[in-house]
RODRENBA-338268 format. One record per residue: x, y, z of N, C-alpha, C in turn. Coordinates in Angstrom, 1 decimal. Atoms other than C-alpha are relative to their C-alpha. Last residue first. Layout:
residues N
<<X,Y,Z>,<X,Y,Z>,<X,Y,Z>>
...
END
This chain:
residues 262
<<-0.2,1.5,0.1>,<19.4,9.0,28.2>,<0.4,-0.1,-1.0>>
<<0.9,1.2,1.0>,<18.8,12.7,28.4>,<1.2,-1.5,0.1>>
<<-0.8,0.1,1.1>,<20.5,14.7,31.7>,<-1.2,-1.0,-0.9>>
<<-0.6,1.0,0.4>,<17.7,15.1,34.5>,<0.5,-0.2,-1.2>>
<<-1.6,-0.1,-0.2>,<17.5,18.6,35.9>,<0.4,-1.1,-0.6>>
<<-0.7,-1.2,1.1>,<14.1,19.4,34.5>,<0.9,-0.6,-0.1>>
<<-0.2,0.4,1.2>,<12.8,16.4,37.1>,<0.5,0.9,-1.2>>
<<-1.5,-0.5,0.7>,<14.0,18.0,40.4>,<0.2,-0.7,-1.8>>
<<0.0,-1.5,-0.1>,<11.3,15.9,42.4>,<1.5,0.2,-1.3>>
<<-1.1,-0.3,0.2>,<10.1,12.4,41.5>,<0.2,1.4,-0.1>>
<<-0.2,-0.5,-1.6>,<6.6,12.1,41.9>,<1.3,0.5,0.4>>
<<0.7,-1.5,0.4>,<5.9,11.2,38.0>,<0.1,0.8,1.3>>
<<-0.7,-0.7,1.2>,<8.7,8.0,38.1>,<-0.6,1.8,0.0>>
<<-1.1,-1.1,-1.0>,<7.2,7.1,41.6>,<1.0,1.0,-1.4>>
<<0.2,-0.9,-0.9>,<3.8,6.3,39.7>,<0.8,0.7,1.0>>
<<0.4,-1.5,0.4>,<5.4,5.1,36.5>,<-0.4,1.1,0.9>>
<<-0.8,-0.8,1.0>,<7.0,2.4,38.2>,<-0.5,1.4,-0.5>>
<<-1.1,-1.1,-1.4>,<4.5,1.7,40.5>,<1.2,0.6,-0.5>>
<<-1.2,0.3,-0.3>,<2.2,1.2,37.3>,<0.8,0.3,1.3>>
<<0.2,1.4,-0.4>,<-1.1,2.1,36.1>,<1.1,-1.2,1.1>>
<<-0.8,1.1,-0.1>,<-0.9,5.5,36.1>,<0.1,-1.2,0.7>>
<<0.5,1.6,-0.6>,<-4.0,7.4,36.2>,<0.9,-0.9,-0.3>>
<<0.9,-0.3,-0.9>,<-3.7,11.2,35.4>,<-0.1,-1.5,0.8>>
<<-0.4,-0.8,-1.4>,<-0.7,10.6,33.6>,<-0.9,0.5,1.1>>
<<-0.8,0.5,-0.5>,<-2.1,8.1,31.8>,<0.9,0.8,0.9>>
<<0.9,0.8,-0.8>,<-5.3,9.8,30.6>,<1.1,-1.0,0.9>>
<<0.2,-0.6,-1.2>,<-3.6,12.9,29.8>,<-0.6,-0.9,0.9>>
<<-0.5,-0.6,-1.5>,<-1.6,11.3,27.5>,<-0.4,0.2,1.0>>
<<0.6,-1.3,0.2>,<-3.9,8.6,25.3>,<0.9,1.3,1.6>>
<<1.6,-0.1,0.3>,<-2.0,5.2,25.9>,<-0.1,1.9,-0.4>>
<<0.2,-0.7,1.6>,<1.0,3.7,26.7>,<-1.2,0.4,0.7>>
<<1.1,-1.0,0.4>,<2.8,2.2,30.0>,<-0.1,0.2,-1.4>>
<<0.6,0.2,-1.1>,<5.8,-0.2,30.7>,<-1.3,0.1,-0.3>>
<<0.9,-0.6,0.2>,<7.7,-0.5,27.2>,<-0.9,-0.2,0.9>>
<<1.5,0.6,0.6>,<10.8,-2.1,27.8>,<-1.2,1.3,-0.2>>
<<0.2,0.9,1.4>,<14.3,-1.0,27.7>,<-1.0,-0.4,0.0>>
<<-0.9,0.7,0.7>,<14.9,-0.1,31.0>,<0.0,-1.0,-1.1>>
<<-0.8,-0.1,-1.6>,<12.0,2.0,31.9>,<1.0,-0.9,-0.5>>
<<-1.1,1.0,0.4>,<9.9,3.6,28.8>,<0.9,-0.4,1.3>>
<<-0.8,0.0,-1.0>,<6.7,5.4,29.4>,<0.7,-1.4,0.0>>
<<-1.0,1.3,0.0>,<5.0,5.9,26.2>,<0.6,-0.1,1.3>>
<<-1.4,-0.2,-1.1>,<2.6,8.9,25.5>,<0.4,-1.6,0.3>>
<<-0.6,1.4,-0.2>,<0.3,9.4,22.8>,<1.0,-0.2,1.0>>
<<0.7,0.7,0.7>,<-1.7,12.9,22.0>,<0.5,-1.4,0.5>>
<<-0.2,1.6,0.5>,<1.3,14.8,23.6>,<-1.4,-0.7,-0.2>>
<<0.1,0.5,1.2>,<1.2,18.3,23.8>,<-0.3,-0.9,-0.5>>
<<0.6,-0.3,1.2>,<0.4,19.6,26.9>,<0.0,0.4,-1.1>>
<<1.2,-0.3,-0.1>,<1.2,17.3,29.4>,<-1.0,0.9,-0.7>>
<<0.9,1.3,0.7>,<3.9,15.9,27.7>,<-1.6,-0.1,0.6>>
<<0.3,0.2,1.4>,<5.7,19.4,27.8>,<-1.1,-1.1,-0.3>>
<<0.6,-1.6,0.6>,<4.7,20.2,31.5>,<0.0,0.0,-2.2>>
<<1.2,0.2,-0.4>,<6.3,16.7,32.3>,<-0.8,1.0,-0.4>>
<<1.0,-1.3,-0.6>,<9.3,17.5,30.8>,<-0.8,-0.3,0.1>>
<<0.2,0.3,-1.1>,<11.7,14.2,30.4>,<-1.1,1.1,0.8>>
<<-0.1,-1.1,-1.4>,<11.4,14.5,27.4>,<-0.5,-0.9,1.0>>
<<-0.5,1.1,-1.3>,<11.7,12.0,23.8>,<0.0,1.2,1.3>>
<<-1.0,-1.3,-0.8>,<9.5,13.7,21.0>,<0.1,-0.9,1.4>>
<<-0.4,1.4,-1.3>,<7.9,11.8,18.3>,<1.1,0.8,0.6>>
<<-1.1,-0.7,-1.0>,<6.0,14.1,15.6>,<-0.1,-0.9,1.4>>
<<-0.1,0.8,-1.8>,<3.9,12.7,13.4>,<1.4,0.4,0.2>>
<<-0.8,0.7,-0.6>,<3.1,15.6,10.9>,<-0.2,-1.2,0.7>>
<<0.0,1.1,0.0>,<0.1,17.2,9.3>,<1.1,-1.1,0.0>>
<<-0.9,0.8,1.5>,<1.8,20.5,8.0>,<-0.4,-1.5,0.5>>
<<-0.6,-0.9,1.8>,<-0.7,22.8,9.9>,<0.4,-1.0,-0.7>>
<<0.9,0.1,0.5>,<-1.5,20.0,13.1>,<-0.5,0.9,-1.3>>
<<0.4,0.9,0.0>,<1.8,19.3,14.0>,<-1.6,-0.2,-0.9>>
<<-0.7,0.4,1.1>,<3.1,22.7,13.6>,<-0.4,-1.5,-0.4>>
<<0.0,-0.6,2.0>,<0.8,24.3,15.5>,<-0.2,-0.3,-1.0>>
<<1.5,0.5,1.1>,<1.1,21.7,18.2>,<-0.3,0.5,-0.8>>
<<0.3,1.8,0.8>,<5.0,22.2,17.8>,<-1.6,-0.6,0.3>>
<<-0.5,-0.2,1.6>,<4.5,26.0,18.1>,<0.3,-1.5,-0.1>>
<<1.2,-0.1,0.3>,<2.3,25.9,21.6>,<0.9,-0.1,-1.8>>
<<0.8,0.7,-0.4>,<5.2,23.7,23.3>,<-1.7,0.6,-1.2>>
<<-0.2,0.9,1.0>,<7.5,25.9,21.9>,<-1.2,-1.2,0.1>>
<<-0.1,-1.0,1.4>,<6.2,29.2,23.4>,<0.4,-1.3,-0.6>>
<<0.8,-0.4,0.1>,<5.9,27.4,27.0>,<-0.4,0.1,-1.9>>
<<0.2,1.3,0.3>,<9.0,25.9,26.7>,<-1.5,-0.4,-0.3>>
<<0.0,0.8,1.7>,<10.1,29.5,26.2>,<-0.1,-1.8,0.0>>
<<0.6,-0.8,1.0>,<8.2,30.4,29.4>,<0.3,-0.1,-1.5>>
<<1.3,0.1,0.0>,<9.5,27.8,31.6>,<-0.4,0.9,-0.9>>
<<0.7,-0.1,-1.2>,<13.4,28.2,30.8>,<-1.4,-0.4,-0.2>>
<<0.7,-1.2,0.3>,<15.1,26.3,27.7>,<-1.2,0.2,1.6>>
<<-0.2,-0.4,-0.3>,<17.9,23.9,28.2>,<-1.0,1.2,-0.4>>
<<-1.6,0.3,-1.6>,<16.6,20.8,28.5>,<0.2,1.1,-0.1>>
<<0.0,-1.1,-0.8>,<13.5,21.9,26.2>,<0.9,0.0,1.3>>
<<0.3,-0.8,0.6>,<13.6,19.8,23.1>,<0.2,1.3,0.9>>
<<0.4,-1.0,-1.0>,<14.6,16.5,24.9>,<0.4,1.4,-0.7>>
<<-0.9,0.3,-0.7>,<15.5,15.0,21.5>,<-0.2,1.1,1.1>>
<<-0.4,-1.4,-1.0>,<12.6,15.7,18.8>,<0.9,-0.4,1.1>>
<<-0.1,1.1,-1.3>,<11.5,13.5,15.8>,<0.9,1.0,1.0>>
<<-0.6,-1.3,-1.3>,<9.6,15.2,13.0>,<0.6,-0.9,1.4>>
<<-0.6,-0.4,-1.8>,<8.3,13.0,10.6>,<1.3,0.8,0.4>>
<<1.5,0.9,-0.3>,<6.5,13.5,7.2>,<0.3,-0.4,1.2>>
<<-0.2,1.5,-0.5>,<9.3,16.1,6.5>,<-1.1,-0.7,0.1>>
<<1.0,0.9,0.5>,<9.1,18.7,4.0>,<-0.6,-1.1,0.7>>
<<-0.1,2.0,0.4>,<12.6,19.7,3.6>,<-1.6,-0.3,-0.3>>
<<-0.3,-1.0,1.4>,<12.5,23.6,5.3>,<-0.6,-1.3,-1.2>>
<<1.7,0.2,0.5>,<10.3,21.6,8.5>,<0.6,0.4,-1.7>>
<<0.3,1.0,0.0>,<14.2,20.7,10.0>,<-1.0,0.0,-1.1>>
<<-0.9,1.3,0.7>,<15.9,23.8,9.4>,<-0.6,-0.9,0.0>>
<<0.2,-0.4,2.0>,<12.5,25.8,10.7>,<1.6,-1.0,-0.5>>
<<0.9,0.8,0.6>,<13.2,23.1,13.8>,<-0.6,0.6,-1.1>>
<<-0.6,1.6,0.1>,<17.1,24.1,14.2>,<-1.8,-0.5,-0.6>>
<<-0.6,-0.2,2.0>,<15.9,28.1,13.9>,<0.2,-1.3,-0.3>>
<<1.1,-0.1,1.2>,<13.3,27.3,16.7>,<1.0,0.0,-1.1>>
<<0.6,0.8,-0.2>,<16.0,26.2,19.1>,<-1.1,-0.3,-1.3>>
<<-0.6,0.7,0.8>,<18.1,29.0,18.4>,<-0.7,-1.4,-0.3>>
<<-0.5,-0.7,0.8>,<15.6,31.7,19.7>,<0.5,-1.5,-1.1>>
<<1.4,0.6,0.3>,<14.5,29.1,22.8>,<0.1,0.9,-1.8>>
<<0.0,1.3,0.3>,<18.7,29.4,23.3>,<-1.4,-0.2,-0.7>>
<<0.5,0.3,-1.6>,<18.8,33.5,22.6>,<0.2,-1.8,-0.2>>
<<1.2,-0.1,-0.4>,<20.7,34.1,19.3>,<-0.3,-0.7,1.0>>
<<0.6,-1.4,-0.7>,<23.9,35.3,18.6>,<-1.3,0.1,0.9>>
<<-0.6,0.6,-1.0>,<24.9,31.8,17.1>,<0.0,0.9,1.2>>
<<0.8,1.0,-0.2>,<22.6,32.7,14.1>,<0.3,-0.4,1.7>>
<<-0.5,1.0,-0.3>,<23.7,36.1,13.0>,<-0.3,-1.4,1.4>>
<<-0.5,0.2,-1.5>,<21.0,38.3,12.7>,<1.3,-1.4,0.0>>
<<-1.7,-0.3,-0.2>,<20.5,38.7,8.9>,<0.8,-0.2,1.5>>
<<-0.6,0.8,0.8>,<17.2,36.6,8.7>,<1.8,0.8,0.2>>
<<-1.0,0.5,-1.1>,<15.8,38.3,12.1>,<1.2,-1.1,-0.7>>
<<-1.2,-1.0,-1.0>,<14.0,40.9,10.8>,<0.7,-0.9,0.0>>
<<-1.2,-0.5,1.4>,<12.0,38.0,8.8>,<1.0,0.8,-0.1>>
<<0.4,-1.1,1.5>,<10.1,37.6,11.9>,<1.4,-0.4,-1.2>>
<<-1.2,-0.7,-0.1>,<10.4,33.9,14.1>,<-0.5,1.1,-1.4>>
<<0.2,-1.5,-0.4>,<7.0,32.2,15.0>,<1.5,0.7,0.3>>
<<-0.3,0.3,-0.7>,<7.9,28.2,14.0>,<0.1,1.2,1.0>>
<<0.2,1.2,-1.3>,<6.0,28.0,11.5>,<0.3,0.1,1.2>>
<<1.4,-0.3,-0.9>,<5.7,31.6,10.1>,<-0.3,-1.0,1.0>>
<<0.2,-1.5,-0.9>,<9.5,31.8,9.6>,<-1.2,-0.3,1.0>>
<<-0.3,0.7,-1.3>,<8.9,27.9,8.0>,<0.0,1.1,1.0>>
<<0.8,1.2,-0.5>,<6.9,29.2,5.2>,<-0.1,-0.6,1.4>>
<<0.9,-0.5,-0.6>,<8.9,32.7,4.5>,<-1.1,-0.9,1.2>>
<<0.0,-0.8,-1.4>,<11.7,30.6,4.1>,<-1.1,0.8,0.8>>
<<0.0,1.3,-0.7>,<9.6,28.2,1.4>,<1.1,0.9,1.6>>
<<1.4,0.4,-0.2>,<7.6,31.3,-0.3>,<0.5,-1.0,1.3>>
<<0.7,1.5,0.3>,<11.2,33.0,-0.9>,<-0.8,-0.5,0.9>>
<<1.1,-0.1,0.7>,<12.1,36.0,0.0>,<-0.5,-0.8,-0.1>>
<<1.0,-0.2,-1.5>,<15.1,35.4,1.8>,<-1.4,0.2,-0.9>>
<<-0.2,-1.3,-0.7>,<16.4,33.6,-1.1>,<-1.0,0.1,1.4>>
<<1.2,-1.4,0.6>,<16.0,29.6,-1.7>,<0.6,1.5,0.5>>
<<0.4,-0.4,-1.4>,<19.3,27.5,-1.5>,<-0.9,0.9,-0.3>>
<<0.1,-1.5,0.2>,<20.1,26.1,-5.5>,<-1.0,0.2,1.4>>
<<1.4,-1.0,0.1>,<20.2,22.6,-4.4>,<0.4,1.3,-0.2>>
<<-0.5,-0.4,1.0>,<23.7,20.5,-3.8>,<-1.1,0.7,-1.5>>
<<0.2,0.9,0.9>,<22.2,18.4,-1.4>,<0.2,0.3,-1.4>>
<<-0.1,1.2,0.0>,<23.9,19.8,1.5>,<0.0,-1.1,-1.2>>
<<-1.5,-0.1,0.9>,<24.0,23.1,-0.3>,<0.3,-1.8,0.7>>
<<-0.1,-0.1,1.2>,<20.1,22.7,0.3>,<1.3,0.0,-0.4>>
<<0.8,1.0,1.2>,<19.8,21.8,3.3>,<0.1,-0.1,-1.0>>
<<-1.4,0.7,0.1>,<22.3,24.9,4.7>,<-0.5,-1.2,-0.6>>
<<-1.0,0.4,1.3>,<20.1,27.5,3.5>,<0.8,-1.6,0.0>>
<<1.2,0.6,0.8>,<17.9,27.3,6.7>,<0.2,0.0,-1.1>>
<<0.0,1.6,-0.7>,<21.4,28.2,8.4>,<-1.4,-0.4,-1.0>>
<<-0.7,1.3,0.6>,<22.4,30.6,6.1>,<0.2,-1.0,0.2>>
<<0.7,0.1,1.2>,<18.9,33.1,6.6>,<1.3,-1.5,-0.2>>
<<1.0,1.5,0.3>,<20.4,32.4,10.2>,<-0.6,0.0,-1.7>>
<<1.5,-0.1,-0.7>,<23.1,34.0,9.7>,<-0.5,-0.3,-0.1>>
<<0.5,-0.9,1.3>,<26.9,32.9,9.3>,<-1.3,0.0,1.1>>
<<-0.6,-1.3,0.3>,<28.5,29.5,11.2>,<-0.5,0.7,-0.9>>
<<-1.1,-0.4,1.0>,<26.1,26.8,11.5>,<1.0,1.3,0.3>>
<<0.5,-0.8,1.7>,<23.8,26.7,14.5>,<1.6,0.1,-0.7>>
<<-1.8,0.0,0.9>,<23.8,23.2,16.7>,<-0.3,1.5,-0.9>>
<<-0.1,-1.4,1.4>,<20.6,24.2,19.3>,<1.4,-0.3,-0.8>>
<<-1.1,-1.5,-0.5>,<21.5,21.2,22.5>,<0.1,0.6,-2.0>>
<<0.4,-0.7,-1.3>,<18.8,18.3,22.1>,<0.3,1.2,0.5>>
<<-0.4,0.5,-1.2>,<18.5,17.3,18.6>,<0.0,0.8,1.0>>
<<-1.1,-1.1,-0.5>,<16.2,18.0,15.9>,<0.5,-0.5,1.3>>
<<0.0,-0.2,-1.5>,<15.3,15.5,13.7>,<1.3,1.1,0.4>>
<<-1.4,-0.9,-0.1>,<14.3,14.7,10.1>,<0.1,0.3,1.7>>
<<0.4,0.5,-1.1>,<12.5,11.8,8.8>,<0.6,1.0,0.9>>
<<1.3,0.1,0.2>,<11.7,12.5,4.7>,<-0.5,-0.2,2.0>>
<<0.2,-1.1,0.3>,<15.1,14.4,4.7>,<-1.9,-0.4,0.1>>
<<0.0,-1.2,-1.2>,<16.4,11.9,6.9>,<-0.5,1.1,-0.4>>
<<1.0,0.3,-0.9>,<15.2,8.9,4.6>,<0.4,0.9,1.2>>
<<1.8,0.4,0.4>,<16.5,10.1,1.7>,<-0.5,0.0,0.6>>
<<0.3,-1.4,0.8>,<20.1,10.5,3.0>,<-1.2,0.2,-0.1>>
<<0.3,-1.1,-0.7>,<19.9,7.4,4.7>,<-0.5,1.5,-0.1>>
<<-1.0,-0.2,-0.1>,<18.9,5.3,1.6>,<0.2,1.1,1.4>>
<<0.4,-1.5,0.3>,<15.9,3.6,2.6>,<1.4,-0.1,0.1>>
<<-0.3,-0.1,1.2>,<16.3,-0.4,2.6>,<-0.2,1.2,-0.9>>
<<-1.0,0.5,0.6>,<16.6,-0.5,6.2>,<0.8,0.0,-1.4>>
<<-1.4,-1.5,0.0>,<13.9,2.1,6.4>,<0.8,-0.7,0.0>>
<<-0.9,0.2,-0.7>,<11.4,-1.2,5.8>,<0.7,0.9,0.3>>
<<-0.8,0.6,0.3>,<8.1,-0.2,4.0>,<1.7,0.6,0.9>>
<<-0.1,1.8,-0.2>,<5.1,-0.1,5.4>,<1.0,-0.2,-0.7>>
<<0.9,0.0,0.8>,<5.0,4.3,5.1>,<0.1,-1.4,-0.7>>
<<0.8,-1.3,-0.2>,<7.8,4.1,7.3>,<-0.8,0.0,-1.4>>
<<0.3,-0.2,0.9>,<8.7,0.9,9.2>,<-0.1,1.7,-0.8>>
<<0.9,-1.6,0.1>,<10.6,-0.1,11.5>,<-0.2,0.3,-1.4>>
<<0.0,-0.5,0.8>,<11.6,-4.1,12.1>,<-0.3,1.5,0.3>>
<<1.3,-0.1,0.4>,<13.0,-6.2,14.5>,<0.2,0.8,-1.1>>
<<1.0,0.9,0.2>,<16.3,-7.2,15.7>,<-1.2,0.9,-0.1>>
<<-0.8,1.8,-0.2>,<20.0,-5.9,16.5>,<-1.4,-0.5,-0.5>>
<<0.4,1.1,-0.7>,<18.4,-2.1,15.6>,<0.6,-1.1,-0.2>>
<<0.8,1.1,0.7>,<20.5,0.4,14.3>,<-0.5,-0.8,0.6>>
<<-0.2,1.3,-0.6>,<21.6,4.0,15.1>,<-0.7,-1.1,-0.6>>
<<-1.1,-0.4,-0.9>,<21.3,7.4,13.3>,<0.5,-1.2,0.8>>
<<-1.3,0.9,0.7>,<19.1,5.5,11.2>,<1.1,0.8,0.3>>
<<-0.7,-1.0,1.4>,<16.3,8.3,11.2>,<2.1,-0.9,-0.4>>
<<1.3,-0.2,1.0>,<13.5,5.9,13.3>,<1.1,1.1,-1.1>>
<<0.3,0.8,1.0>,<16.9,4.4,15.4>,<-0.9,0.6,-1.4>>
<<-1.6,-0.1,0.9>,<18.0,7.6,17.1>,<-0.4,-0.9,-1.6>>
<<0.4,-0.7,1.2>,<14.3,7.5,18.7>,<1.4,0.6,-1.5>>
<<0.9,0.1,0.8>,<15.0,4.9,20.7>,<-0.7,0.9,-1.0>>
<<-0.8,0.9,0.8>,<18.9,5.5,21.6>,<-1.9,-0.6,-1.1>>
<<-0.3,0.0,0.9>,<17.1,8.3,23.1>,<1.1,-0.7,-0.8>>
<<1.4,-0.7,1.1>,<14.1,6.7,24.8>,<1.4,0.9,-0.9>>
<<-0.2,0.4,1.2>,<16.9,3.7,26.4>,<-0.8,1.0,-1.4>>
<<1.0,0.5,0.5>,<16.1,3.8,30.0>,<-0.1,-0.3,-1.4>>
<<-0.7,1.3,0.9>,<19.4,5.5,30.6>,<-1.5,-1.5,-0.2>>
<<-1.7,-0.3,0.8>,<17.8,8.1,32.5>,<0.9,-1.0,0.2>>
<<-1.5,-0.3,-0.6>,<14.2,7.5,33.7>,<0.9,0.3,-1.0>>
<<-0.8,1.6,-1.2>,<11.3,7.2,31.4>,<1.3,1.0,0.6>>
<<-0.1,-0.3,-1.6>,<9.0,9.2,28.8>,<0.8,-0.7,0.8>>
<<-0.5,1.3,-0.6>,<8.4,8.8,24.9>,<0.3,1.1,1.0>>
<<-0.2,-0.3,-0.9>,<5.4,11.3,23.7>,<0.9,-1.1,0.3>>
<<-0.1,0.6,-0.4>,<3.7,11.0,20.2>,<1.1,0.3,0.9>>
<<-1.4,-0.2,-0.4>,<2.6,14.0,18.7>,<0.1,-1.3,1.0>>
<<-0.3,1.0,-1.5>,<-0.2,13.3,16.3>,<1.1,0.4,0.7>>
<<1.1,-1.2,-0.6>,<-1.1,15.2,13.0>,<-0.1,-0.4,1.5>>
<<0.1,-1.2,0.2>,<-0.1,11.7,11.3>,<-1.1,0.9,0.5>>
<<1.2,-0.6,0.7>,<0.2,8.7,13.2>,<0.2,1.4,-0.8>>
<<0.3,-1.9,0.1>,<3.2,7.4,15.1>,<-1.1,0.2,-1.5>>
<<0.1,-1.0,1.2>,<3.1,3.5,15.8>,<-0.2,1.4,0.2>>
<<0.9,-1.5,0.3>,<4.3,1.5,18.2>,<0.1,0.3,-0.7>>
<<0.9,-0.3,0.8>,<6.3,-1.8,19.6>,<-0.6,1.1,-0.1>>
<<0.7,-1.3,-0.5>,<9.6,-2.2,21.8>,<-1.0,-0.2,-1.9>>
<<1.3,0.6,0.8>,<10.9,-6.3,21.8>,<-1.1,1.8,0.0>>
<<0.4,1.4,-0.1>,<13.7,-5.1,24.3>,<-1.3,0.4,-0.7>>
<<1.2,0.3,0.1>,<15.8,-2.0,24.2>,<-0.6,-1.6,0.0>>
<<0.9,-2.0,-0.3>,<19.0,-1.0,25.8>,<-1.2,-0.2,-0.4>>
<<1.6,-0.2,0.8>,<19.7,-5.2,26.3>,<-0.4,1.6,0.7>>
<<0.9,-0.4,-0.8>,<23.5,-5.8,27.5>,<-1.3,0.8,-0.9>>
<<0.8,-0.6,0.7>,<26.0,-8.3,26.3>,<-1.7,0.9,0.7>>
<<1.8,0.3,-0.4>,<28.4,-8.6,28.1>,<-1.1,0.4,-0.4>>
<<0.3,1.5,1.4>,<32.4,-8.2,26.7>,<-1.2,-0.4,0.7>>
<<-0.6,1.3,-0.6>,<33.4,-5.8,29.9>,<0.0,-1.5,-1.2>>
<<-1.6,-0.2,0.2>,<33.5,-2.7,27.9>,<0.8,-1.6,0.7>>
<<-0.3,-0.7,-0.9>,<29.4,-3.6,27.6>,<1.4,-0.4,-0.1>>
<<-0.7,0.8,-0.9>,<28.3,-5.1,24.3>,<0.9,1.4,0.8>>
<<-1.6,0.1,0.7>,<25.2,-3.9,22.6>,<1.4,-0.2,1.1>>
<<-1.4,1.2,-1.4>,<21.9,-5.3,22.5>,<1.5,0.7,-0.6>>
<<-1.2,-0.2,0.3>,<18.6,-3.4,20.4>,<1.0,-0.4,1.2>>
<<-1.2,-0.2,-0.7>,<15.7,-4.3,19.9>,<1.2,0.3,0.1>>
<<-1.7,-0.2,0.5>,<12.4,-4.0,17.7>,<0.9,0.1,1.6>>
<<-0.9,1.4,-1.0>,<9.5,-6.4,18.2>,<1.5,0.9,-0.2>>
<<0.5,1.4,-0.1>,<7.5,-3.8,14.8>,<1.4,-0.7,1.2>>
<<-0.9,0.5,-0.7>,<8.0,0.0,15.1>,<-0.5,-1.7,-0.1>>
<<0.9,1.1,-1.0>,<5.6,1.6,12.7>,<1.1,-0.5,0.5>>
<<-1.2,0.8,-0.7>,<6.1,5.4,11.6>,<-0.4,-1.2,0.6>>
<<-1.5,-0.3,0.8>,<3.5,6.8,9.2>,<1.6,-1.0,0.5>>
<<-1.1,-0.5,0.2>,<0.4,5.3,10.6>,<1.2,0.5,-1.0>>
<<-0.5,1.0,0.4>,<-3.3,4.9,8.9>,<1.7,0.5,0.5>>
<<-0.6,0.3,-1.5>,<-4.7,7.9,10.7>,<0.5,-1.3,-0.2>>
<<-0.2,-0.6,-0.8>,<-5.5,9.5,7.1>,<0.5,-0.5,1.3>>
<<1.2,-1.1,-0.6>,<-5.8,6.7,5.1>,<0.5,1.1,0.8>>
<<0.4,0.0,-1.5>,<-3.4,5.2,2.9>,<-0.9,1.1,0.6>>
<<1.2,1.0,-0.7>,<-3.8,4.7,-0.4>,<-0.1,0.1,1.3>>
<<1.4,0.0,0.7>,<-1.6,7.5,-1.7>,<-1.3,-0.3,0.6>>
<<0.0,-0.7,-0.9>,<1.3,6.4,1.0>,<-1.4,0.6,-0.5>>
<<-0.9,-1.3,-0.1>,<1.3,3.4,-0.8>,<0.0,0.9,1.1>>
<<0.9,-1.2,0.0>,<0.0,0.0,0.0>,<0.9,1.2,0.0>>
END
């Protein structure tokens, strides 16, 4: 089945029994994930959750082939990403990581930089497709000459996910998004990735430890604890009513901002 044929809430991203085992300094083989299942939907933000070193970002590393699974499958639009060229399949899967990377130059030459990647004529400022993401991600057009590395963190943050949306993507995959951004710009991104989720009809899969983010954005939530998959379901309905003793001392846990990503 195509992407054509598929339906609206027919997923985009499928995880089938996937694992992953890799060997500790001692020569022992040690399981970061185990047999993990799920799908991401379009127009959806799906939520992974858990302690630290639980495995949520080595789990989302996998969906853009930054890392590899020992076993199972992932899908995207039913067919394997194994047999996706990377290249290809990060422009169609794109992710922003945790700590703002900006190029050297201004930002108009970071949301350029895609394009000389792939050896594209880079749009001007003008152009329909900068203007596009600007609006996405609520940054003015003032702010194309500003040199990039100048800019506030929640500032730089956004220019990495206009970089990301410039492309087109069908997923969006996010690496604790707001580690270093105070409460009010996590605020401000929090209302621009559902936005953006539901404008450009995305699945968006965002690993945090921010409770305040997964409470409100997330559509799907996951709570990951060493390598397995504990919890799922509809967010607010699982953080209101965790099933788990795990999850229930996980959400009680004081000083959660502070925790490094996994």
């Amino acid at each position: 089945m195509n992407q054509q044929q598929k339906s609206g809430n027919d997923p985009i991203v499928e995880l089938i029994d996937v694992g992953v085992t890799k060997l500790s300094p001692t020569g022992q083989n040690v399981v970061i994930l185990d047999r993990i299942s799920f799908a991401a939907r379009p127009g959806e933000i799906t939520g992974i959750i858990g302690p630290s070193g639980s495995g949520k970002s080595t789990l989302i590393r996998l969906i853009n082939r930054l890392d590899e699974p020992s076993e199972g499958r992932i899908l995207l639009n039913d067919e394997n990403i194994s047999a996706i060229d990377p290249l290809l399949l990060r422009q169609k899967v794109a992710m922003v990581l945790q700590k703002p990377f900006m190029f050297e130059g201004t930002l108009l030459d970071n949301l350029q930089r895609p394009f000389l990647f792939r050896n594209l004529t880079p749009p001007s400022d003008e152009s329909i497709e900068i203007t596009r993401v600007l609006e996405l991600v609520q940054l003015s057009t003032e702010m194309l000459v500003r040199d990039a590395r100048s800019l506030s963190g929640g500032e730089q943050q956004r220019v990495n996910l206009a970089r990301a949306l410039i492309s087109h993507p069908q997923v969006l995959l996010l690496d604790e998004p707001t580690s270093s951004l105070d409460r009010p710009a996590t605020a401000r991104l929090a209302t621009t990735l559902h936005n953006i989720c539901s404008s450009e009809h995305l699945a968006i899969i965002v690993v945090t430890h921010d409770l305040y983010l997964a409470e409100h954005i997330v559509d799907h939530l996951i709570y990951l604890e060493q390598g397995k998959i504990m919890e799922e379901g509809a967010g607010t309905q699982i953080l209101a009513k965790p099933q788990t003793a795990a999850f229930r001392s996980f959400l009680t846990e004081p000083d959660r901002n502070k925790e490094p990503s996994s």
